[in-house]
C-alpha positions in Angstrom: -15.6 -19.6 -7.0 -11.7 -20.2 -6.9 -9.5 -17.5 -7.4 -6.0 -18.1 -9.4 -3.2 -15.5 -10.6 -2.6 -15.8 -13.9 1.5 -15.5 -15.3 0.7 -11.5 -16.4 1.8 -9.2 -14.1 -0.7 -7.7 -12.3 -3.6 -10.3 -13.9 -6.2 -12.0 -12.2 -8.1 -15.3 -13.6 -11.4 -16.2 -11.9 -13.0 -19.3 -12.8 -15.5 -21.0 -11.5 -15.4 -24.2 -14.3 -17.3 -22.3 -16.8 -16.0 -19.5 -18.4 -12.7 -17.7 -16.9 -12.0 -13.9 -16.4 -9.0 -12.3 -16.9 -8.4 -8.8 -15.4 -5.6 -6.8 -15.3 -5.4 -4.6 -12.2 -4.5 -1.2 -12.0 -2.1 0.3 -9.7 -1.7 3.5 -7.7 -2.6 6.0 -9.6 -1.5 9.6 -9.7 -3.4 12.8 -11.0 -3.5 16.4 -11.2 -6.4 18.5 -11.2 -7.1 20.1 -14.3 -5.5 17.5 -16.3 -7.6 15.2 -18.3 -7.2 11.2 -17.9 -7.9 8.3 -20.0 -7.0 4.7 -18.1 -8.3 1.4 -19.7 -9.2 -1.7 -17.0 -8.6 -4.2 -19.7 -10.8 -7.8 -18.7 -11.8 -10.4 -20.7 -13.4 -14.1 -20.9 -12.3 -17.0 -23.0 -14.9 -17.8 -24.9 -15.6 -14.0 -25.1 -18.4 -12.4 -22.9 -20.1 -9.6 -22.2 -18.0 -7.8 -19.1 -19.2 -4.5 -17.6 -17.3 -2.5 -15.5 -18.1 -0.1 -11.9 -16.0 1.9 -10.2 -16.7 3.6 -6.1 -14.6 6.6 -4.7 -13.2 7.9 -8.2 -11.9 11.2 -7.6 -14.3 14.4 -9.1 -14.9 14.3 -12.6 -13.9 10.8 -13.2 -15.8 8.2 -14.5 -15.5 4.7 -15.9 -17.5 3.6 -18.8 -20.0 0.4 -18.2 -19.1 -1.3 -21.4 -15.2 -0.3 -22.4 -13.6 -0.1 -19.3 -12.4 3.4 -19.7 -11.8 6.0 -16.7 -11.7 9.2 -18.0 -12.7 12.6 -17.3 -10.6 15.5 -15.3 -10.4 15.6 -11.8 -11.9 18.8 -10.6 -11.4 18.0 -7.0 -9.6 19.3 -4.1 -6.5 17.9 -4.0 -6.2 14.8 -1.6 -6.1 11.0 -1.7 -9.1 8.7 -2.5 -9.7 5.0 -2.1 -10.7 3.6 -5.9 -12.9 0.3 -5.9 -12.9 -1.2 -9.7 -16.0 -4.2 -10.2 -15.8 -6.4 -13.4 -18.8 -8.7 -13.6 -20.4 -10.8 -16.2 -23.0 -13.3 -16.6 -20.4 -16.1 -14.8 -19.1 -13.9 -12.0 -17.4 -10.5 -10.9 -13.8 -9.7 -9.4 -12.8 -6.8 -7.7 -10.1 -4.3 -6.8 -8.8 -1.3 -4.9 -6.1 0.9 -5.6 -5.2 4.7 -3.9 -5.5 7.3 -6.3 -3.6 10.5 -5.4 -4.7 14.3 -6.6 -2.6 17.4 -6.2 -3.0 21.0 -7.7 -0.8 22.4 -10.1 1.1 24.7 -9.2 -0.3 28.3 -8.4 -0.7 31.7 -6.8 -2.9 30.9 -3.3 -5.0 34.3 -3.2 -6.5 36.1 -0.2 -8.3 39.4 1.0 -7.5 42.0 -1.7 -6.8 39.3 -4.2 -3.1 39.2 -1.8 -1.1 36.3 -2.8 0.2 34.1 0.0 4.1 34.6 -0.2 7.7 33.5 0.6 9.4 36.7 2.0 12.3 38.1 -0.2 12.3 34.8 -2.1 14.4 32.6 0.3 14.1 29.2 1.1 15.8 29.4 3.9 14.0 26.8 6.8 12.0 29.6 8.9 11.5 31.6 6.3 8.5 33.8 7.0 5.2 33.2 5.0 3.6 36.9 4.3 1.1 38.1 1.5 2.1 40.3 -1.2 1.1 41.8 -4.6 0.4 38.8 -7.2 3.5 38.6 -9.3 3.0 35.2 -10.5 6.6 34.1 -9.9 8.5 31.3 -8.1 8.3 32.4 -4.5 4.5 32.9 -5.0 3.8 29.1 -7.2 2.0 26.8 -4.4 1.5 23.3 -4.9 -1.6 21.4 -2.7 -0.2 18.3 -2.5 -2.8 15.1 -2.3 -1.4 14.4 1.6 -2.5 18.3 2.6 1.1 19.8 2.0 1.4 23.3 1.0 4.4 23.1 -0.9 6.4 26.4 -2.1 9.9 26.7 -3.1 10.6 22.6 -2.5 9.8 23.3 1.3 6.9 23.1 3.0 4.3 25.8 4.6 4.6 24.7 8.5 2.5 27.0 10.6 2.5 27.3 14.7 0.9 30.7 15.2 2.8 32.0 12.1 3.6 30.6 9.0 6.7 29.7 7.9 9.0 27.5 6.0 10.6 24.3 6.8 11.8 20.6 4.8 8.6 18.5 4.1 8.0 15.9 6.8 4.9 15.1 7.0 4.3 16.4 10.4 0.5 17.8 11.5 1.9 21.1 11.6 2.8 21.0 7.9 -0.6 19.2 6.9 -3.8 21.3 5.6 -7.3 20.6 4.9 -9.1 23.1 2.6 -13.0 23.1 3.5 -15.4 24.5 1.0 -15.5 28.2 1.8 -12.2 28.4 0.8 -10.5 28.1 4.5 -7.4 25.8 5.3 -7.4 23.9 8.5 -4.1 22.8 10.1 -4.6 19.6 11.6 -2.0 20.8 14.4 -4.5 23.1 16.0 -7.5 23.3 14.0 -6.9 27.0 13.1 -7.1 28.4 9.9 -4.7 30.3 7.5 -5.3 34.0 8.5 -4.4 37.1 6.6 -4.2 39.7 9.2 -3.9 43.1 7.5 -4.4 43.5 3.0 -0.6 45.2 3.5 2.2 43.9 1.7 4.5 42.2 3.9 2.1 41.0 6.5 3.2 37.9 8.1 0.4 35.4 7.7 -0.8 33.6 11.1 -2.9 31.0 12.7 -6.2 31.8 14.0 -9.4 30.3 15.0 -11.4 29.1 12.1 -14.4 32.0 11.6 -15.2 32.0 7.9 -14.3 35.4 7.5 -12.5 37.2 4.7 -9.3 36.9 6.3 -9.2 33.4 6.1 -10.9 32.7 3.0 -8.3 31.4 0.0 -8.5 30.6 -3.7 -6.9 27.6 -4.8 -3.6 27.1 -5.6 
């Protein structure tokens, strides 16, 4: 089977002598979780066809319909990056194609022990800036964002973490990069400690520590 771009951007025409299909890929995709999506993989054959559509590593929540070509749903994933594999097939042939489609949390209040909330100290954004917990007020210097690379961003800055947290610019770095595992800890990949809220006090500088799946270390999203 020969494969042969077509003049649409972003189309794809397989033909094999018999009956061609034309896809139109999709490209990167960006999502929030929480927030409901409805993207159409448009395909077709000339004469028309039945065409069916598959889809591999959709985030949570998504799904693509066999007939229509539609991926909807709402992600209700952890926010990270996943590797999407679209399959369009009919009786003639199939064509495939990946794309990277990126999930990050809406902005939010990152709770701990005594319902907490993880915190930028007197509202700076200073770089070095301690991280502590404090009463929940809801407002800026308490509004996380867990970003689909594992950044915990507050305040445009990023949550960098040695054995204290504090804040510095976004780079990217492993000690500004977090994975949230199921009982609600967050990993650094610097270290492999956890996010630790050492005392329920307001003020208290939050730390590093080794991961023990305790209270102290146990967070609700952001």
């Amino acid at each position: 089977m020969q494969s042969l771009w077509s003049n649409i951007a972003g189309g794809c025409v397989m033909s094999s002598g018999k009956l061609p299909l034309s896809v139109t890929r999709l490209g990167n995709q960006v999502s929030t979780t929480g927030k409901a999506v409805s993207l159409h993989v448009q395909a077709r054959t000339s004469p028309a066809s039945t065409v069916t559509f598959r889809a591999s590593g959709l985030p949570g929540g998504l799904s693509i319909s066999l007939f229509s070509g539609v991926i909807h749903g709402t992600p209700n994933v952890t926010a990270g990056t996943f590797t999407t594999k679209v399959s369009v097939a009919y009786y003639d042939g199939a064509f495939g194609f990946t794309f990277t489609w990126r999930v990050s949390s809406p902005p939010g209040q990152l709770k701990g022990d005594a319902a907490k909330c993880v915190d930028d100290s007197h509202g700076s954004a200073a770089s070095g800036n301690a991280i502590d917990t404090f009463a929940c007020t809801g407002k800026t210097p308490q509004r996380i964002t867990f970003t689909s690379n594992g950044e915990l961003q507050l305040v445009g800055k990023c949550i960098t973490a040695t054995s204290v947290a504090y804040l510095e610019p976004c780079t990217g770095r492993t000690s500004q990069v977090w994975t949230r595992l199921g009982n609600g800890e967050y990993v650094l990949r610097a270290s492999g400690k956890c996010l630790t809220e050492p005392s329920t006090r307001n003020g208290t500088r939050v730390t590093l520590a080794a991961c023990r799946n305790t209270a102290d270390q146990h967070w609700s999203l952001p």
